[in-house]
N, C-alpha and C positions, 0 to 999 in steps of 0.2 A: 365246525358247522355254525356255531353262535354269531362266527367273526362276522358272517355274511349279510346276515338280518339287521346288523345292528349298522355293516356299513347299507346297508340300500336304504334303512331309516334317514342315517344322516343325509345321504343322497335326497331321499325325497323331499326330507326337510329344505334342503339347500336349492333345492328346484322352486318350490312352493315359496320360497323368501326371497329368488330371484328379482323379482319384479321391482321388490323394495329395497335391494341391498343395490341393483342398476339406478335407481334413485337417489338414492343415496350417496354413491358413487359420482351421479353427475353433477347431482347437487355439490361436491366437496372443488371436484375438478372446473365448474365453474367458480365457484368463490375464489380456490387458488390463482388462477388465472385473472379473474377481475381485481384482487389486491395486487398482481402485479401490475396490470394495466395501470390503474388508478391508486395507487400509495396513499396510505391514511397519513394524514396531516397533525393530526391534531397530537400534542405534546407527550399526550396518556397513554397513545398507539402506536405512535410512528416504529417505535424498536421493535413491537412484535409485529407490525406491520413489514418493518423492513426485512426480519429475520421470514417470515412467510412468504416475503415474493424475493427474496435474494436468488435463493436457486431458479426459480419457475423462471426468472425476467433473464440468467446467466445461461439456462441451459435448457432452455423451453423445446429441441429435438428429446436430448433425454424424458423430458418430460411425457411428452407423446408417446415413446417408447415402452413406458412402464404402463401409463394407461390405458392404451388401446387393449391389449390382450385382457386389462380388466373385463372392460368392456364386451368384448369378442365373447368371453368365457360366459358370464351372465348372460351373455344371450343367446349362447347354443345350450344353457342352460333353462330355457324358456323365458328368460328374463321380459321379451318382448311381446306375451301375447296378453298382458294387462297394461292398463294406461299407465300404471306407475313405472313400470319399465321404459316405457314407449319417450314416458315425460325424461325420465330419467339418461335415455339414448341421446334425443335430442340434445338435453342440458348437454352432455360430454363432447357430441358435435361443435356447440358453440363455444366449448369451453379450447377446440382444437382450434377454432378458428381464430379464438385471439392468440393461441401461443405461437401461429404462424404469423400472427401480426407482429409479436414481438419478435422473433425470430428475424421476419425484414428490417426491421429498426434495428439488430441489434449488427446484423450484415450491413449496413447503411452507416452504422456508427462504426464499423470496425475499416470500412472504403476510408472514410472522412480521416480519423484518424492515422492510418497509411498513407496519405495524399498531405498530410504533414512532413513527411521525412523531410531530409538535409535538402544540400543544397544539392546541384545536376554537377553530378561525376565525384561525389563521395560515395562511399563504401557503402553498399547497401546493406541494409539490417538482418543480420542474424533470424532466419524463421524460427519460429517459437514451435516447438514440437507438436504437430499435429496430433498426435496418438494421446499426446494429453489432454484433446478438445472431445476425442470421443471419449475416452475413462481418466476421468477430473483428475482421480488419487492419485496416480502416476504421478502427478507436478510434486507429492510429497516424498520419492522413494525413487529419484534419478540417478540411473545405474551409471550416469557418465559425472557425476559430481562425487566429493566425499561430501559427509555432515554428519560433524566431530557436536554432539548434545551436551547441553551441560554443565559448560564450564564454569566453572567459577571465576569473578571476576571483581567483588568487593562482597562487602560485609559491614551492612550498616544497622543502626537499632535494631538488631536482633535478626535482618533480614539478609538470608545468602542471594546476591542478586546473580545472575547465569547471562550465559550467553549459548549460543550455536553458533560455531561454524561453517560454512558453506565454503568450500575450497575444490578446484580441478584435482584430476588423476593425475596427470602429468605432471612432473615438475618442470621450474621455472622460474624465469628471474624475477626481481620486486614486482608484484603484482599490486595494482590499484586495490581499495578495499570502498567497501561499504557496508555502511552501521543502517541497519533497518530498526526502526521504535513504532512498535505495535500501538493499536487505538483501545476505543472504550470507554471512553468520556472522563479518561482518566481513574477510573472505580474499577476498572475490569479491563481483558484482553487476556491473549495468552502471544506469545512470539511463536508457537510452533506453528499458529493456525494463520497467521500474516504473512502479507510481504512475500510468500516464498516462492510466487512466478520469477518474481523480476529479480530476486537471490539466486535461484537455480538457471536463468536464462543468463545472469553475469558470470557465475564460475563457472558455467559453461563457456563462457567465449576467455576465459584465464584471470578473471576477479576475484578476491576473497572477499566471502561476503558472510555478516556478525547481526544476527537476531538475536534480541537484545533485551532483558527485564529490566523495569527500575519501579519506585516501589507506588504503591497506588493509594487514593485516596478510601474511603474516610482518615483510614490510618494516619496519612504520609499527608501534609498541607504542602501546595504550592509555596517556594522554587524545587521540593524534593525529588521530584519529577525531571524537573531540568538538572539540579545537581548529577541526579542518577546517569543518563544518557552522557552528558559530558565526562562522568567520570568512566564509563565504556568506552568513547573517542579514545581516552587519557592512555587506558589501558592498552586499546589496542595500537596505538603509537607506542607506547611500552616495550610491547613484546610484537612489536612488526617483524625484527629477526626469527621467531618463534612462526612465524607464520608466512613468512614471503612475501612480507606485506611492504609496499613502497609510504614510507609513511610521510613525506612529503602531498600526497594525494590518497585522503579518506572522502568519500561521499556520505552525508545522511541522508535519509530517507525515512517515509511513516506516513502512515493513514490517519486520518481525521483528527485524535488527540496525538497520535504519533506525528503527525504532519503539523501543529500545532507545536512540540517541543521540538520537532529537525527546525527547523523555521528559526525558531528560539535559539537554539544552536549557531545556526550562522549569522545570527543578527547581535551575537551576545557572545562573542569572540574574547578570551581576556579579561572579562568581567571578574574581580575577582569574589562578588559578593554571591555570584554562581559557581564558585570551585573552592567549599571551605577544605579549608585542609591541604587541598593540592593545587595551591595558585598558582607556582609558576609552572604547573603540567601545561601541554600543548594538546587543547582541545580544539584549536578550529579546524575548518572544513574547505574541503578545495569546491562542494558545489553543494547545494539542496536540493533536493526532488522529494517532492509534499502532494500529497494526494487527498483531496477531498478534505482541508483541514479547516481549522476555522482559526481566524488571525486577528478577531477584534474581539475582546469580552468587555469593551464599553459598550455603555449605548449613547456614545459619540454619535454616531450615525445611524443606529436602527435599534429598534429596543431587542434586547436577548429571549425577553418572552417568560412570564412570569416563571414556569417552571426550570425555566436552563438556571433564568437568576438564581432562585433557589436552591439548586441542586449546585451551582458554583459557589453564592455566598456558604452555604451549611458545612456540604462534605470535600470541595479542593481549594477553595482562597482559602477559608475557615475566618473570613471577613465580611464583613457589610459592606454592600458598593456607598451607601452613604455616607458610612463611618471614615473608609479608607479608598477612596478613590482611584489613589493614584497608586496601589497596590493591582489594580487592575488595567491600567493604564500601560504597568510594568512587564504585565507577564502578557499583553497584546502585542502581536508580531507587525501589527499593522502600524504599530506607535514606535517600534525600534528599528525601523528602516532607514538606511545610512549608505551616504554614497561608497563606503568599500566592501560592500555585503558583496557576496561571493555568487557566483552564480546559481542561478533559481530557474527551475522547471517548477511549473503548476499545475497539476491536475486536479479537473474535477468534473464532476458528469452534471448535466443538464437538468436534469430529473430528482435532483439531490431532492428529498424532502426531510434529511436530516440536517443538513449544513446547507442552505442555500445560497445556489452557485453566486450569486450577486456579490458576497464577503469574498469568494475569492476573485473578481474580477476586480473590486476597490482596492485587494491587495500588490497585483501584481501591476493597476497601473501606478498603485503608490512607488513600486519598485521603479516601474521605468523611468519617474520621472527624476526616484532620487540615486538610484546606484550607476553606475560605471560598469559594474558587468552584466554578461547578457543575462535577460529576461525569456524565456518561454515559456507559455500558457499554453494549453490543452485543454480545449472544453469538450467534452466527449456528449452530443444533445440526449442521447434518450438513455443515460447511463443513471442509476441511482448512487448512493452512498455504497462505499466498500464491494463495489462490483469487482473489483481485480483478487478478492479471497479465493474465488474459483476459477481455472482456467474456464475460458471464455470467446468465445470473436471477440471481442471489447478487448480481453484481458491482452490477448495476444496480440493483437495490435499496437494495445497503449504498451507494454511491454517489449516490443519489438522496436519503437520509434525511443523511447526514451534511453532504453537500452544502447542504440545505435549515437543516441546526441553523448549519454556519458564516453562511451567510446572514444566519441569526436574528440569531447574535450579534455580529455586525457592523454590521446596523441599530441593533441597543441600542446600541453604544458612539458611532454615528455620532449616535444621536440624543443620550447624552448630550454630544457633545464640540458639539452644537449650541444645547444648553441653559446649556452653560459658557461658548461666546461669548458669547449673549445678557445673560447675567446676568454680565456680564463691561462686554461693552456698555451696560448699563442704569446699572451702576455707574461706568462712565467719566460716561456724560448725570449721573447726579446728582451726582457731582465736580464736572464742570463747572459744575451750576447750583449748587453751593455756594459755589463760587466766584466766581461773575458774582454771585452774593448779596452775599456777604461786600463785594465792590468797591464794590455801591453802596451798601453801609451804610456805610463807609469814606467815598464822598465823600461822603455824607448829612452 
């Protein structure tokens, strides 16, 4: 008998605080909603800025989904028959109507981006699993891939660096691989929370694909960063038998500071001041795909912005841009572009207010003017920084198109390394019968 009094206390209470907890409520669902709209700028903000409207701007249906029933409840709870309720409705109203604004933009950016594909009458792109656009987690725990956690793959000052694989059920002949390197500004990242649409949508279509540690700043001062990732390539060209892997054709890939060392990667082939220890290992890369990275840490062309300077001179040059210059000159992707860089995709969203898109558009036409192979850029407009961590319209999209060009160009190289047997072959038969000629003019 006790239980009953004490619930219809709480009840009453919960009625009676109705009005203010819908205010409350509306008041939260507007803010969330206006920081995705409008992304804080400023150097102090932007990351908690970003990390508050990543979900809301990626999955603004979900969004409304969990709200509404707030909403509903508080006001069959009387929520609505005081002004604080009433203001409070309202706010949550407006706060739907921006997440359907973004919601079209984000349908609008995911059109744009598909209306990139290939050329007319290639293969059309792999759809990117729907079921993962209504429950996001799913993109971590796909029942048609394996993904081997874990691995060890060096061991440097004291640190086990790991990797994950992402591999098909099936078996199968040499399969293409690709090396994904997580972001962070270098200080931070993890690989299990990166990268892994476009990891899961490749071994989906029969790619192995390697999410990847290397070790992080303050600790760890730039080239250790690129050393790490190269010596991952090293490895998994190593043990490509070990894994199906065609090691003739590795791809990297990586977000913001990840896309910053893939970059570094194919621009820095054979370098050997980048592979101490294991110089003559075979670290390049048959293509790059970079996402939202940033390729210039001079301020050649735009100043970095007192805080980035500092947070690069103190904890990952572990230099002075005045003292050493040309130490930052070195680890800019924009400064080691050469006409036998390997093919490059570029992505990056419109709306970036952590890396602004403008660095990566200086990048790639530095590419086109100076490399030999092909160049793709991908501007996604109303897309922020690290938008592809969550399945998404955007993500699927950009996901589905890029997915579909590595494709592309891994059939071309597979078709030509099958025209170089041949004609390889054809030339051993005619050796031979030059030979078995020769012999019997000989005994003739």
């Amino acid at each position: 008998m006790a239980v009953y009094p004490a619930h219809d206390r709480m009840l009453d209470a919960l009625v009676m605080a109705s009005p203010w907890l819908l205010l409350a409520a509306g008041f939260a669902f507007v803010l969330l909603t206006a920081n995705a709209l409008w992304p804080r700028r400023h150097p102090l903000l932007m990351f908690q800025s970003l990390l508050a409207g990543l979900a809301v701007r990626e999955t603004a249906v979900h969004q409304l989904v969990w709200q509404l029933p707030v909403v509903v409840v508080l006001a069959l709870l009387g929520g609505l028959a005081k002004w604080p309720g009433a203001v409070g409705a309202a706010l949550a109203v407006l706060a739907w109507i921006g997440l359907a604004a973004l919601f079209e933009v984000a349908r609008r950016d995911a059109a744009h981006v598909r209306s990139l594909r290939g050329e007319p009458g290639a293969l059309p792109a792999a759809a990117y699993p729907g079921l993962h656009l209504l429950v996001p987690a799913l993109a971590f725990v796909r029942r048609d891939i394996v993904v081997q956690r874990r691995v060890e793959f060096c061991t440097i000052d004291g640190h086990c660096l790991r990797l994950d694989v992402f591999r098909p059920r099936a078996p199968g002949q040499l399969r293409p691989a690709i090396v994904q390197v997580h972001g962070g500004a270098w200080i931070s990242g993890f690989k299990w929370a990166q990268g892994v649409p476009l990891l899961g949508q490749l071994a989906s279509l029969g790619w192995v694909g390697f999410n990847v540690d290397y070790r992080l700043s303050p600790r760890a001062a730039f080239p250790a960063h690129l050393v790490d990732v190269k010596r991952a390539i090293a490895w998994v060209r190593e043990h490509a038998e070990d894994y199906g892997v065609d090691p003739s054709f590795i791809v990297v890939t990586g977000g913001s500071a990840g896309a910053h060392l893939a970059a570094l990667v194919g621009l820095t082939a054979g370098d050997p001041q980048y592979q101490p220890g294991f110089e003559a290992a075979d670290a390049s890369v048959a293509a790059v795909a970079a996402f939202y990275g940033i390729y210039d840490l001079t301020e050649r062309r735009r100043s970095l912005g007192r805080v980035a300077r500092w947070a690069l001179e103190r904890w990952v040059m572990k230099a002075r841009y005045e003292d050493d210059p040309e130490a930052f000159v070195r680890a800019s992707p924009i400064e080691r572009v050469r006409p036998d860089a390997p093919p490059f995709f570029v992505v990056h969203g419109g709306e970036d207010t952590v890396i602004p898109v403008e660095g990566a558009r200086e990048f790639v036409e530095r590419l086109q003017e100076l490399s030999r192979a092909p160049v793709v850029y991908l501007e996604v407009p109303g897309a922020g920084h690290a938008y592809d961590v969550l399945p998404s319209l955007r993500t699927a999209a950009t996901v589905e198109v890029i997915a579909e060009r590595l494709v592309a160009l891994h059939r071309e190289h597979a078709a030509r390394q099958a025209a170089a047997a041949e004609e390889a072959s054809v030339s051993t038969d005619l050796g031979g019968e030059r030979i078995e000629a020769s012999a019997r003019q000989e005994q003739a």
